[in-house]
C-alpha positions as CSV (number, residue, x, y, z in Angstrom):
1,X,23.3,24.4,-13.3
2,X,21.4,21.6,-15.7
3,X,21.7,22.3,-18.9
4,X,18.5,23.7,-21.3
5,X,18.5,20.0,-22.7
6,X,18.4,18.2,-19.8
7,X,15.5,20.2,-18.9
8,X,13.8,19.6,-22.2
9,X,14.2,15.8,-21.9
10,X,12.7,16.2,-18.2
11,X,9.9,17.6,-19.6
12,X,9.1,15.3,-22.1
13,X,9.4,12.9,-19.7
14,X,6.6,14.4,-17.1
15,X,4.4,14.9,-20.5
16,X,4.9,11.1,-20.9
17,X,3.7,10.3,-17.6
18,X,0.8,12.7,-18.0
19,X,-0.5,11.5,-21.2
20,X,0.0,7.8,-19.7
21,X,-1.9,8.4,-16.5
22,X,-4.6,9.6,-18.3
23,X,-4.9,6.9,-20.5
24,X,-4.6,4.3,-17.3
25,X,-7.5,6.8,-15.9
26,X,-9.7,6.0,-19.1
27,X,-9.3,2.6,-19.0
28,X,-9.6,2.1,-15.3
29,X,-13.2,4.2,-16.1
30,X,-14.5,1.2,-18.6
31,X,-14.0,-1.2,-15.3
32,X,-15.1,0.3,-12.5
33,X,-16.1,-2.8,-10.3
34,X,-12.1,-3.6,-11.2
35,X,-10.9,-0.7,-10.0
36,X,-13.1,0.7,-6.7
37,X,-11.9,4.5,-6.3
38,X,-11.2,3.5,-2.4
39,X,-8.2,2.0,-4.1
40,X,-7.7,3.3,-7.3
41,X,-7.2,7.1,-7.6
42,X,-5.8,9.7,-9.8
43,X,-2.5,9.6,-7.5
44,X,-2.0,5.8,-8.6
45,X,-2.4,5.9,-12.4
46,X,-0.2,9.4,-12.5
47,X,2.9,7.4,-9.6
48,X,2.3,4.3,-12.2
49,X,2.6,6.5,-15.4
50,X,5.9,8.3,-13.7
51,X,7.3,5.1,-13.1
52,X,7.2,4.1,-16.5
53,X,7.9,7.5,-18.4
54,X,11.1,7.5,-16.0
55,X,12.2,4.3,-16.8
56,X,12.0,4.4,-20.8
57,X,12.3,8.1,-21.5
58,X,13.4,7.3,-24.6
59,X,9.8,5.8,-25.6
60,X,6.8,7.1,-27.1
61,X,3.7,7.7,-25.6
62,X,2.0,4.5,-27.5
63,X,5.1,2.5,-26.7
64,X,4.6,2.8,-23.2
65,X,1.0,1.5,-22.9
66,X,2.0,-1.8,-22.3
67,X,4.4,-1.5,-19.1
68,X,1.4,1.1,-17.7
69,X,-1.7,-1.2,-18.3
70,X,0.6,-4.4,-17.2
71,X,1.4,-2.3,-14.0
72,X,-1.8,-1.7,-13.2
73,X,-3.4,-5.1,-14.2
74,X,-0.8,-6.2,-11.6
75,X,-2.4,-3.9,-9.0
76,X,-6.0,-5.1,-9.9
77,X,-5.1,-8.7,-9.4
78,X,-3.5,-8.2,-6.4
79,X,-6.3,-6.6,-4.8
80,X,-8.9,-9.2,-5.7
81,X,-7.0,-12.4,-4.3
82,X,-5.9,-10.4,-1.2
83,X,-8.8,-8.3,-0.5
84,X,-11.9,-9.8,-2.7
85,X,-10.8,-13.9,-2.3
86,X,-13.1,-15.5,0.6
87,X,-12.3,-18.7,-0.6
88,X,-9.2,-20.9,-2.3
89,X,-11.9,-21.5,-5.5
90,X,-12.0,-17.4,-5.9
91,X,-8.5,-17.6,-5.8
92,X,-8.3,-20.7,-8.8
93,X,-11.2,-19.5,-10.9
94,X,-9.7,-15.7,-11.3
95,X,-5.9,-17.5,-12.3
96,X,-7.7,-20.0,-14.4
97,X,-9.6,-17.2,-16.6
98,X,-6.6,-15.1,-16.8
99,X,-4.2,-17.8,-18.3
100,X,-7.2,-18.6,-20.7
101,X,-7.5,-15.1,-21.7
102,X,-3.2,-14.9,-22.0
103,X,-3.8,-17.6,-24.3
104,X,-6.8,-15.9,-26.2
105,X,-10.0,-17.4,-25.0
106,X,-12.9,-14.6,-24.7
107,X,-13.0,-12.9,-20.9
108,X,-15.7,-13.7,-18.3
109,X,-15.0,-10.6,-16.3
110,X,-13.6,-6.8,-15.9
111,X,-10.0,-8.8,-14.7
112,X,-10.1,-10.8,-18.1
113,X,-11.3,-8.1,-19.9
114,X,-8.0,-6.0,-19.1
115,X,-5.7,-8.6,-19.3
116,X,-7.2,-9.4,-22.9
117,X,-6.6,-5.4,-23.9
118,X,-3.1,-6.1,-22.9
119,X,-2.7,-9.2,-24.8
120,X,-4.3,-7.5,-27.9
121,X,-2.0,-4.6,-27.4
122,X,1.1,-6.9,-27.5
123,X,-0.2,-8.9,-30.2
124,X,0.3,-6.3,-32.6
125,X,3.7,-6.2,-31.9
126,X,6.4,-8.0,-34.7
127,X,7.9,-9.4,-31.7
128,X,5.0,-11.5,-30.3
129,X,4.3,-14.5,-32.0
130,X,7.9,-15.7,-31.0
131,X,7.6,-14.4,-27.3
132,X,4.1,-15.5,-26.7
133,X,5.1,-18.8,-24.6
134,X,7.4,-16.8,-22.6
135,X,5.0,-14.1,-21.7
136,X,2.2,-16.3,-20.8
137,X,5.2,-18.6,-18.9
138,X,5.7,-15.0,-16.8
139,X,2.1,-14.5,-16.3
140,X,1.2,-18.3,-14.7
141,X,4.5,-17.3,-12.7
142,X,2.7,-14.3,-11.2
143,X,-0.6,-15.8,-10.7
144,X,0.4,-19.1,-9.1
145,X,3.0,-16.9,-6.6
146,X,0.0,-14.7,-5.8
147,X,-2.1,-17.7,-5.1
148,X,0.6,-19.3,-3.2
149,X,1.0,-16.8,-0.8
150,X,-2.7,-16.5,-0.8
151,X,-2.6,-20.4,0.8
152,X,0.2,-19.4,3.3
153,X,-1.4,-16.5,4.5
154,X,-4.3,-19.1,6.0
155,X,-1.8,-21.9,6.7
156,X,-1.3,-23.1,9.6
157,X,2.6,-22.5,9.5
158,X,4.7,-19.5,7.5
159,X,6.9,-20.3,4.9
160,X,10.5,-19.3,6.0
161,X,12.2,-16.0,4.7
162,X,13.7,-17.4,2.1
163,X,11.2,-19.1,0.9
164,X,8.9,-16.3,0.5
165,X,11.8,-14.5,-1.0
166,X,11.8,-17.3,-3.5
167,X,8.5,-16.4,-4.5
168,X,8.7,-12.8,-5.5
169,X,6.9,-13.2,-8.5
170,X,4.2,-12.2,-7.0
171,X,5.2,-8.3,-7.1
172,X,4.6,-8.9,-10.5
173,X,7.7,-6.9,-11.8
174,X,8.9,-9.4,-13.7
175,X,5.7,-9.7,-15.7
176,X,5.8,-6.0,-16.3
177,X,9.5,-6.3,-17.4
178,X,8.3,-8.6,-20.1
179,X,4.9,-7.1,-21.4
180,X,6.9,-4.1,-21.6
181,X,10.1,-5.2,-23.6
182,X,8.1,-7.3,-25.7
183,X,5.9,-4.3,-26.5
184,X,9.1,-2.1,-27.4
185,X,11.0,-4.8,-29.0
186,X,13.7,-4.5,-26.5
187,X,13.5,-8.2,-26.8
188,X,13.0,-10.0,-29.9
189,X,13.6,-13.6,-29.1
190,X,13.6,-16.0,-26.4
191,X,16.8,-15.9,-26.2
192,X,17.1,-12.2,-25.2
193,X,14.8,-13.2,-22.3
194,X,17.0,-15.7,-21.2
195,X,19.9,-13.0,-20.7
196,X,17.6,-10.6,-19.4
197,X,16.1,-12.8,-16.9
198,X,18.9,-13.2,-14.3
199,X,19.5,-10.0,-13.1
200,X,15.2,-9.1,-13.6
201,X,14.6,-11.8,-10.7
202,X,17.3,-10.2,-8.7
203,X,15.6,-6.7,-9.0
204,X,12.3,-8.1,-8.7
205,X,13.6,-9.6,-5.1
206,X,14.7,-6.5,-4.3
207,X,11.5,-4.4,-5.1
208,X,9.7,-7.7,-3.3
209,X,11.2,-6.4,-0.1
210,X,11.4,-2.8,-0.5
211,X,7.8,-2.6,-0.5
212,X,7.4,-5.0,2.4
213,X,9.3,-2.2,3.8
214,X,7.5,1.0,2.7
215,X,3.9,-0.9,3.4
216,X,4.2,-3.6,5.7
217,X,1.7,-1.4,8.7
218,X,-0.9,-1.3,6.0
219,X,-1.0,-4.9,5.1
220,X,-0.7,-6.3,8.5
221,X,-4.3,-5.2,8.6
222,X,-5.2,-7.2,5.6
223,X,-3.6,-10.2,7.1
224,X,-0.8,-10.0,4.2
225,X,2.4,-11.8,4.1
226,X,5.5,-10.1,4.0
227,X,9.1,-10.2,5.1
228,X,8.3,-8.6,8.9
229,X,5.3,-10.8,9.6
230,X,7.6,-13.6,8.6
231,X,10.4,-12.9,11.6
232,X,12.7,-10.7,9.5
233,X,14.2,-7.3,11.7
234,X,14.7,-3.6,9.4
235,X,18.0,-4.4,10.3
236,X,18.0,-7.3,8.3
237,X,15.6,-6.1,5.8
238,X,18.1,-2.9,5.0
239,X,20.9,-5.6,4.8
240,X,19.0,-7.7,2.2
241,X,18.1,-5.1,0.1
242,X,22.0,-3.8,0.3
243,X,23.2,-6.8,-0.7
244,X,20.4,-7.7,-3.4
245,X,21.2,-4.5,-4.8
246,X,25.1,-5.3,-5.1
247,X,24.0,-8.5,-6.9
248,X,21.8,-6.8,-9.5
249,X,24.3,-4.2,-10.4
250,X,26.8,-6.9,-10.9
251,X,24.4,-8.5,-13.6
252,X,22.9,-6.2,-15.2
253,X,26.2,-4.5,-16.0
254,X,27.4,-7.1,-18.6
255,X,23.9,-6.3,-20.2
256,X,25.0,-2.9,-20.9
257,X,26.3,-3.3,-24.3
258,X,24.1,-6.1,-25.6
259,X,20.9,-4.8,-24.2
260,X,21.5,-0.8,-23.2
261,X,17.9,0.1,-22.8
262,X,16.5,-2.8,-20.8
263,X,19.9,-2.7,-18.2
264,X,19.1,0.7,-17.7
265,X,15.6,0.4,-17.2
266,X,16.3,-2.5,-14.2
267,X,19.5,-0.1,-12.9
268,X,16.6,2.6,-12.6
269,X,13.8,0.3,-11.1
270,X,16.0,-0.1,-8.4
271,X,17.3,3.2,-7.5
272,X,13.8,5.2,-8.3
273,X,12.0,2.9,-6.1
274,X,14.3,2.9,-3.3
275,X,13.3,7.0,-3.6
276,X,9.8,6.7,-4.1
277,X,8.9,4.0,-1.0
278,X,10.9,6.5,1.0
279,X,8.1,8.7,1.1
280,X,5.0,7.1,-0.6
281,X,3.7,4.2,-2.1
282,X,1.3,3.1,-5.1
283,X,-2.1,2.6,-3.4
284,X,-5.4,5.2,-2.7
285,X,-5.6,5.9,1.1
């Protein structure tokens, strides 16, 4: 039997994910040519919210604003270059304005306009002016692996596996990481970054592949890359993910006692999403 303060904690934990999906439902409302209801519904900002009152638990509502609207800026951008780009110069004109936004030039449209409400959120954090570089470093890293698979989705030959698997910045977990431990001053300096880092691009790998595997039939009819399309068996997916998990657990465990809260929060990224894609994933429809 769970005890009555486990239960308490769970609860807080759901009312966390409540108050945050309604606050991701708000926002998304002030943008809706950003976030179409065919793709966006209440499902997505309440699974998103889950995901990051489960994560930090610990947090407050406030201090979790910044891993919720990142997730979901991650989801908008993704959308538009896979779904809303007809041509490279879509693709270059959205990452263009959102690296001049990142570094606080005035938006030009709903994408901008969200990514500068994250920026201002983050901004007002004690930890920002020293983790600014970094954070814009993690967004161009996103952006030009988005456009990059963009290109090899229309070239002429498929990058290998392991190249793709190289470019798993384009799940955009690693951004999120960031926003979000900048925003709770789980990292104060670059230097806590550059520990962190490590075992985040392991996980991020891992969650790269896990959702080619929870979502790869819906993509194939957007044309999307992902690990299947590219040659790879489940077999050899499940055995990836087996031993990318392996390699993450032996990195973030030296973290443990440096850097408690942010170890535990990549330990639980992968073993709550390996739950959740079992049944669902993010997206309307």
């Amino acid at each position: 039997m769970r005890t009555p303060s486990e239960l308490f904690a769970d609860g807080r934990t759901c009312a966390l994910a409540v108050a945050g999906g309604r606050d991701l439902a708000r926002s998304a409302a002030k943008h809706p040519e950003l976030f179409p209801e065919g793709s966006f519904d209440a499902g997505l900002y309440l699974s998103l919210a889950l995901a990051g009152a489960f994560g930090s638990p610990w947090a407050t509502v406030d201090g979790l604003r910044a891993v919720n609207r990142s997730s979901l800026l991650v989801f908008a951008v993704d959308r538009l270059i896979d779904q809303e780009a007809t041509c490279r110069e879509d693709v270059a004109a959205l990452v263009t304005e959102c690296l001049a936004v990142a570094a606080g030039a005035a938006p030009r449209s709903p994408a901008g306009g969200f990514l500068a409400d994250l920026r201002g959120d983050l901004a007002g954090t004690p930890g920002f002016p020293a983790l600014e570089a970094a954070w814009r470093d993690q967004l161009e890293r996103m952006l030009t692996a988005m456009a990059r698979e963009w290109d090899w989705s229309r070239a002429p030959q498929a990058p290998t596996p392991e190249r793709y698997l190289a470019n798993a910045d384009s799940c955009g977990a690693g951004f999120i990481s960031v926003s979000h431990w900048i925003h709770t001053g789980l990292a104060g300096g670059p230097g806590d970054l550059d520990r962190l880092r490590p075992a985040c691009d392991v996980v991020q790998r891992y969650l790269r592949l896990l959702n080619d595997l929870a979502t790869h039939h819906r993509e194939r009819s957007f044309g999307d890359l992902n690990a299947f399309t590219l040659g790879m068996t489940p077999d050899e997916v499940t055995a990836r993910l087996a031993e990318l998990s392996h390699k993450a657990a032996g990195l973030i465990e030296p973290l443990r006692n440096v850097h408690p809260r942010a170890a535990e929060y990549l330990w639980w990224q992968v073993h709550y999403s390996a739950g959740f894609y079992e049944l669902t994933d993010f997206w309307a429809g």
